[in-house]
C-alpha positions in Angstrom: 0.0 0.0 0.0 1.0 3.6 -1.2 0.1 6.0 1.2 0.2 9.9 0.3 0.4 12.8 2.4 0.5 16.3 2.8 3.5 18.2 3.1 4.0 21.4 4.4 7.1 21.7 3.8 6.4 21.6 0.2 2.6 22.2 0.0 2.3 18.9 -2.0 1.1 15.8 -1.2 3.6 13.3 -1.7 4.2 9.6 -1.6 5.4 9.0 2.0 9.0 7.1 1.8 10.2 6.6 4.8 13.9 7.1 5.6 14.2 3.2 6.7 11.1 0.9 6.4 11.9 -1.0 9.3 12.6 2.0 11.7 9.8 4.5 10.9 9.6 7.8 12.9 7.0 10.3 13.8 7.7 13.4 16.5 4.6 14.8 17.6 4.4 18.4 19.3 2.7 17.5 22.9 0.7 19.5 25.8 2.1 22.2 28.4 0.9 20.9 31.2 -1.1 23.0 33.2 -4.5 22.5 32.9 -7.4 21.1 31.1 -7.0 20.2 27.8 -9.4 22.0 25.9 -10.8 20.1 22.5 -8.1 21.9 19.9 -6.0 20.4 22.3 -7.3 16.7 21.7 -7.8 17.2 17.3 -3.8 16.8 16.5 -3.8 13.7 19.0 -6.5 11.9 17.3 -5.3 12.7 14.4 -1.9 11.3 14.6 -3.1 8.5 16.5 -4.9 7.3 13.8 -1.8 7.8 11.4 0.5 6.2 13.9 -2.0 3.3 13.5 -2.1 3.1 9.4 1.8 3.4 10.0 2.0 -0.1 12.3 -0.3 -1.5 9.9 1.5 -0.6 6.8 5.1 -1.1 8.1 4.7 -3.3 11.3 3.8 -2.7 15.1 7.6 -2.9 16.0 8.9 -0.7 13.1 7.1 2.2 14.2 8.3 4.8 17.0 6.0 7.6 17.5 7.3 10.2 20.0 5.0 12.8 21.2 6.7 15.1 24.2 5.5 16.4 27.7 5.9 20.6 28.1 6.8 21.2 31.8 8.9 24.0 32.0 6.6 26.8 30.8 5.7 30.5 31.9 2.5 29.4 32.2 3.0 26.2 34.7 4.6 28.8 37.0 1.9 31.2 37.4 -0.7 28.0 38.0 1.9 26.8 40.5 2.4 30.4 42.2 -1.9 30.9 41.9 -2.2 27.5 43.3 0.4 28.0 46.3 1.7 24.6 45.0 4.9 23.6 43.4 5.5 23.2 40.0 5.9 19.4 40.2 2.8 18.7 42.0 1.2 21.1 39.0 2.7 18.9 36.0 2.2 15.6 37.9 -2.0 16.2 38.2 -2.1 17.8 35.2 0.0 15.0 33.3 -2.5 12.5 34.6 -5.9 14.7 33.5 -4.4 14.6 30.1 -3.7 11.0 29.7 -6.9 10.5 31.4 -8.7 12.5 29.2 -7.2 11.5 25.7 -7.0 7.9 26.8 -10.8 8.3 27.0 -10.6 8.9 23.3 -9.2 6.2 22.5 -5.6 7.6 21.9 -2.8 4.9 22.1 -0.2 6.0 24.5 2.9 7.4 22.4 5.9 4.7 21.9 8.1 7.5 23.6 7.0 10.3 25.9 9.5 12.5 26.7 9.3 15.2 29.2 11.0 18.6 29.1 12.5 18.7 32.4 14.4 15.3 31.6 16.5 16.7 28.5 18.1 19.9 29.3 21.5 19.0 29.2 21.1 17.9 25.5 19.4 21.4 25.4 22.1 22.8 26.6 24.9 21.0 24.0 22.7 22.0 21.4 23.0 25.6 22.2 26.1 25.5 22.6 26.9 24.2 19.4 24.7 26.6 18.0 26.7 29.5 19.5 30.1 27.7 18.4 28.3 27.6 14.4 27.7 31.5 14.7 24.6 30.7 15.0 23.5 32.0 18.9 24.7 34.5 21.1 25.2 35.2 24.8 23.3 38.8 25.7 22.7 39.8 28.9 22.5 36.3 31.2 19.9 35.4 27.4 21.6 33.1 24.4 19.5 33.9 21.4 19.1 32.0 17.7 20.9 34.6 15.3 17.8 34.5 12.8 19.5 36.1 9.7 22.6 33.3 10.6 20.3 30.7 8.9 19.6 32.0 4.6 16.2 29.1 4.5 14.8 31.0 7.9 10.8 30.7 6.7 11.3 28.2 4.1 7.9 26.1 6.4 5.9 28.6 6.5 6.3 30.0 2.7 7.1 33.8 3.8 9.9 36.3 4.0 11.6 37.0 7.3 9.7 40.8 6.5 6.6 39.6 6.4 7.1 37.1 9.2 8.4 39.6 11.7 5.6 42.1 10.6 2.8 39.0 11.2 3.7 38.3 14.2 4.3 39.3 17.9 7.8 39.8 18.0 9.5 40.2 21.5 11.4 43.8 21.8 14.5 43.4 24.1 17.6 45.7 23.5 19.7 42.7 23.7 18.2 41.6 20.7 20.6 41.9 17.7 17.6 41.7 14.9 14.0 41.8 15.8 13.9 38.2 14.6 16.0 36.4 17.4 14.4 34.2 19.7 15.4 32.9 22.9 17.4 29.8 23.3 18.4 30.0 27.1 17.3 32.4 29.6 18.1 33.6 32.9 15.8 32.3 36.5 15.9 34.0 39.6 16.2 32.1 42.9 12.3 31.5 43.4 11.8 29.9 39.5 13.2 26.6 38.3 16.7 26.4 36.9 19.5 24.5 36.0 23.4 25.5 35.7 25.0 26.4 32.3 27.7 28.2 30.5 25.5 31.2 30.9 24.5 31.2 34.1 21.3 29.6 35.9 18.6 29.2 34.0 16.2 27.9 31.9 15.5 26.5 28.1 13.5 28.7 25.7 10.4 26.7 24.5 11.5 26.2 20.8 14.6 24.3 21.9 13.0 21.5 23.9 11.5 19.9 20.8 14.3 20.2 18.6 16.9 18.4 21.7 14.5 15.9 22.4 13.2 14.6 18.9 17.0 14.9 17.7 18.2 12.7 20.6 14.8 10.2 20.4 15.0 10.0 16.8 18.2 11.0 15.4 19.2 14.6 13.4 16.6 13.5 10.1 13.5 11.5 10.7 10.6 11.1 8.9 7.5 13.1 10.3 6.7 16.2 12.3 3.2 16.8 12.9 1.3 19.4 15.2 -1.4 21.9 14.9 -1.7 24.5 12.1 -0.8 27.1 14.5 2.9 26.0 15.0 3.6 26.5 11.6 5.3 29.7 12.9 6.9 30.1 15.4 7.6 27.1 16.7 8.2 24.7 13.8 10.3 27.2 12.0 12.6 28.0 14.4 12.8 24.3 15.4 14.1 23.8 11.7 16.3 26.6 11.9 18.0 24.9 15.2 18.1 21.4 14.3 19.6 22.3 10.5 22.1 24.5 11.9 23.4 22.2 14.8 23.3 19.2 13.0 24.3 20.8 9.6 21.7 18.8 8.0 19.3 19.6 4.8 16.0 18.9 6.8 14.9 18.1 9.9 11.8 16.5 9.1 11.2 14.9 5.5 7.2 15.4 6.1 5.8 17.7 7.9 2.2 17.7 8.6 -0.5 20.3 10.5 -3.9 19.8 11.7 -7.0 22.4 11.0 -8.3 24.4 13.9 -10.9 23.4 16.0 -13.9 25.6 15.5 -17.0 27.8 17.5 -19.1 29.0 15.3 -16.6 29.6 12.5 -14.2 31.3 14.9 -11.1 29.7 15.9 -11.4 28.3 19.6 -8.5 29.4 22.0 -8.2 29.7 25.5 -6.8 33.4 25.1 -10.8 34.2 23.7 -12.2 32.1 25.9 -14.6 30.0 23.9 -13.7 26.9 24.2 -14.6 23.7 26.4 -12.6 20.8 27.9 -12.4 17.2 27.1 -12.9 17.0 30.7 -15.9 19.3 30.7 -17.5 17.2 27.6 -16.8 13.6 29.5 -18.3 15.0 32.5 -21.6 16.6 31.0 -21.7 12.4 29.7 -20.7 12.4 26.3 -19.4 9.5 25.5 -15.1 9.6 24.4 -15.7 7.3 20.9 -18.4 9.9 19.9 -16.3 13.1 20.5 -13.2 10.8 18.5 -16.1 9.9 15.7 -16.7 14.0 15.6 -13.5 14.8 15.3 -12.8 12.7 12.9 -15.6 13.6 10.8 -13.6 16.7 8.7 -10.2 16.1 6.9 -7.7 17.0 8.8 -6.1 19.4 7.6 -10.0 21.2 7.4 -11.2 23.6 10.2 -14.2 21.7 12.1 -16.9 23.1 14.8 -17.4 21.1 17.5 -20.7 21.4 18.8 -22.4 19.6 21.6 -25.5 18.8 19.0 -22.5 17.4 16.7 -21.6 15.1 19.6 -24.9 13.9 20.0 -25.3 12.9 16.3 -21.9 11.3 16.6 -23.0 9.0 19.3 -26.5 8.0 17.1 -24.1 7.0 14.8 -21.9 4.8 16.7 -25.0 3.2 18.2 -25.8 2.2 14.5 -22.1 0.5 14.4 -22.3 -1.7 17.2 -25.8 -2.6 16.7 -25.4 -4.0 13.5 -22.3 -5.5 15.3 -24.5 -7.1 17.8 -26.7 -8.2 15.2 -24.0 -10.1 13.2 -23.6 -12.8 15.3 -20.9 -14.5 13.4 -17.1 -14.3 14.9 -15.0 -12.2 12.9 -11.1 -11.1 13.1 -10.4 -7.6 11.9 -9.4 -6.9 8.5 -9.7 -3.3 6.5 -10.9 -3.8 3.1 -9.1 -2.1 0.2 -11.6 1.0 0.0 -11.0 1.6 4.1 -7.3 1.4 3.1 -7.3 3.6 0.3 -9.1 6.6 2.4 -6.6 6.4 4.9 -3.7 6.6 2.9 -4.7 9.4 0.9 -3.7 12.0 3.3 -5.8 10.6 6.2 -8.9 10.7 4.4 -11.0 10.3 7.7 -14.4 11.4 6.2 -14.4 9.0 3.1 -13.5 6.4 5.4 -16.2 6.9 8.0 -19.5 7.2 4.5 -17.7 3.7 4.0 -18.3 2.2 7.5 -21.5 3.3 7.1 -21.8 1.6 3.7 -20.6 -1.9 5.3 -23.3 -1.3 8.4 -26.3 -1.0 5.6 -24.7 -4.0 3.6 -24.4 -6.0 7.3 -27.7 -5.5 8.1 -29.2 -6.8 5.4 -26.5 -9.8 4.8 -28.0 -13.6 5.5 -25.3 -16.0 4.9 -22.7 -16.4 7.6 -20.0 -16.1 5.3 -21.1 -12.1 3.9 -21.8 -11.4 7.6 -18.4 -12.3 8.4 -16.5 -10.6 5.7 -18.5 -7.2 6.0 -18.1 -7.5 9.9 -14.3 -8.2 9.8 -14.2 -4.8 7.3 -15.9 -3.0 9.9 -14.0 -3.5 12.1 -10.8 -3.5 10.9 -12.1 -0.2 9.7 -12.7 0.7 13.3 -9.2 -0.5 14.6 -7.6 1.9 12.3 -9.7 5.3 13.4 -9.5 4.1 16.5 -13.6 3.0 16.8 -15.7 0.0 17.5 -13.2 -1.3 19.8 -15.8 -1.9 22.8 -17.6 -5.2 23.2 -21.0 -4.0 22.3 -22.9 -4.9 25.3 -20.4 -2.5 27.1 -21.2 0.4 24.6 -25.0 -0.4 25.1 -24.8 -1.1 28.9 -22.6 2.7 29.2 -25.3 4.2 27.0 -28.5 2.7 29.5 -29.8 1.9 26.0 -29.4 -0.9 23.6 -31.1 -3.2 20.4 -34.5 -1.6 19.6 -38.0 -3.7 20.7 -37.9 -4.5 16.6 -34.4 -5.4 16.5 -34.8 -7.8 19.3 -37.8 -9.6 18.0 -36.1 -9.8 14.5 -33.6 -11.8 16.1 -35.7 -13.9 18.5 -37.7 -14.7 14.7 -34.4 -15.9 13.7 -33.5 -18.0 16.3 -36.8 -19.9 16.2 -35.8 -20.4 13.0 -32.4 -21.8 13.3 -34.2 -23.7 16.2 -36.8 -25.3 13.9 -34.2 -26.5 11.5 -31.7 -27.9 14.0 -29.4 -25.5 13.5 -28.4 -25.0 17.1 -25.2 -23.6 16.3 -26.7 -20.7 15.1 -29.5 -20.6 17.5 -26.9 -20.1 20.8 -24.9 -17.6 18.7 -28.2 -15.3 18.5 -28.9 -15.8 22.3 -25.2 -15.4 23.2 -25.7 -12.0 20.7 -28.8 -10.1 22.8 -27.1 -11.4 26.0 -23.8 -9.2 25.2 -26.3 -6.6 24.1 -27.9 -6.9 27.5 -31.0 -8.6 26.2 -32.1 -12.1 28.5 -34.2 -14.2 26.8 -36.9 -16.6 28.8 -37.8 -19.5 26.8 -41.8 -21.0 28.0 -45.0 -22.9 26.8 -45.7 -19.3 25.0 -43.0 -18.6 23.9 -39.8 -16.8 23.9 -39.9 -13.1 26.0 -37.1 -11.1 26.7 -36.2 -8.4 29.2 -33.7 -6.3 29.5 -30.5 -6.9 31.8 
């Protein structure tokens, strides 16, 4: 299987070829931890989960190491530590755990590799300082900053000049700056913030740098993909190219790079800094259901914008309910197994939405299969389909029991129909695989002179 994706880098898509097929690599931007994550937060994890999956099964479980890092030295994690009147450790340790609470509730594999910020800065460090022995840093005033005009391909990500990127964007004035441009490698702590000892006195890392020393030492100087949201195109993915080509001396840093669309409100983009946006946390808690907000997510391409809405959530979980009730109808065993047209989607640039009308094609062709043998095939593509977004991977009693609901009255005495059937012609095989089928689906069936009746678990 070919699989094509978008490039940033060159705004094409291309045929993905990875550096070593046995040793594929993926570096994912991760969370500052220090609160909530909002649902923006939660797209670019889905997202890459679900091509960290089509990787494993295109190359191999084992040949796949997707790295996606932990932000805990951060501006922001101090003032939530200094508001809180706790330290910043205890702040990154509960908010660590609410994150992989909350995207393990969507059904996000943990990374292979989770590196944390705090755990790399001494290879932060040797990077800057090979940056400053390149010409490419300088020590200012207790600060070492990236020498922007040191680097001629400084913008070549983001497609712009380094005029119109300084005039776009909120550049930091400081008089130690040597060009508006420079950012900030290392900087200085005082006694009450967290710090570590270098060549330029106590401090700490600038955020740019932690990616580029931790995905270089995880990964090696070149590896395949980058990914993150659309928003890190610039700064932060630029001037993590511009440090890991200049310390290394390499041509790229990343051979793909890819970008998620924004997470929408009403057509405006959502963001803590305007305040209109919601929590994973917040959504789990009002009782929507993890698969449905993953389903709504991946309902857009993504490299689209999508709104989120609450209404979008609920018609996300009706549709699930479809899937696993046509699963719990199929009562045939089945091992997963992606049919070609699942495959294809997927590896045309993550082509979630296609994928998703043709899970909903094999639940109208599974519900009106009759032989064991179509039933099992169009099961196994369903969910195969689902391993690889990441859906359907609940036993479907446990969906239905979660969701206080289950098979429809018709439903039910469809199948009952059927099992008198299989009954009447011997075949009781077929007639303990339909009980054994409204039993996971939390349907007890009560066999007497009348009849069979059923009940409800």
């Amino acid at each position: 299987m070919t699989i094509h994706l978008h490039n940033t880098l060159t705004r094409e898509k291309q045929v993905f070829e990875p550096i070593d097929p046995k040793n594929v690599r993926m570096y994912v931007c991760g969370p500052t931890v220090y609160d909530y994550a909002h649902i923006g937060n939660a797209r670019p994890v889905v997202v890459f989960d679900v091509l960290a999956r089509l990787l494993r099964h295109t190359y191999g479980k084992d040949q796949v190491t997707y790295v996606r890092n932990i932000t805990d030295i951060e501006d922001k994690i101090m003032e939530a530590a200094k508001q809180n009147g706790e330290t910043i450790e205890q702040v990154t340790r509960r908010t660590t755990q609410w994150y992989h609470d909350d995207m393990g509730a969507l059904g996000a594999l943990p990374p292979d590799k989770e590196p944390r910020a705090t755990e790399y800065v001494p290879q932060m460090i040797a990077m800057i300082a090979a940056l400053e022995k390149k010409g490419h840093a300088y020590a200012a005033e207790g600060h070492v900053l990236f020498n922007v005009p040191s680097m001629e391909e400084y913008g070549k990500l983001s497609k712009r000049s380094l005029d119109d990127l300084i005039a776009g964007a909120r550049v930091e004035v400081a008089p130690y700056k040597k060009h508006p441009a420079d950012f900030v490698l290392w900087k200085p702590s005082t006694a009450d913030q967290p710090g570590w000892d270098s060549p330029w006195g106590r401090g700490r890392p600038g955020w740019h740098i932690e990616c580029s020393a931790m995905s270089g030492e995880i990964l090696g100087e070149v590896f395949d993909i980058h990914g993150g949201g659309l928003d890190l195109i610039f700064p932060h993915h630029e001037n993590e190219i511009a440090q890991s080509r200049c310390a290394h001396g390499s041509k790229v840093m990343a051979r793909y790079w890819l970008h998620n669309g924004f997470v929408q409100v009403n057509g405006t983009k959502m963001s803590k800094s305007l305040g209109n946006y919601f929590t994973v946390h917040e959504l789990l808690e009002e009782g929507h259901r993890g698969e449905a907000i993953r389903l709504a997510l991946l309902s857009a391409h993504y490299r689209q914008p999508i709104d989120i809405t609450r209404d979008g959530l609920r018609e996300a979980k009706t549709a699930l309910d479809r899937f696993y009730t046509a699963l719990a109808k199929a009562v045939v065993d089945a091992t997963p197994q992606p049919n070609d047209h699942i495959l294809a989607a997927l590896a045309d640039d993550l082509n979630t939405p296609l994928a998703l009308s043709e899970m909903h094609e094999l639940v109208s062709k599974l519900n009106k299969a009759e032989l064991p043998e179509e039933k099992r095939a169009l099961k196994a593509a369903l969910l195969g389909a689902g391993a690889l977004l990441g859906l359907l991977e609940q036993d479907p009693a446990a969906w239905f029991q979660a969701s206080g609901g289950g098979l429809q009255a018709a439903e039910i005495d469809r199948l009952i129909q059927a099992r008198k059937m299989a009954r009447k012609a011997k075949d009781f095989a077929e007639a303990d695989r339909i009980r054994k089928a409204l039993s996971d689906a939390g349907v007890i069936l009560e066999d007497g002179p009348q009849g069979t009746t059923w009940k409800r678990a």
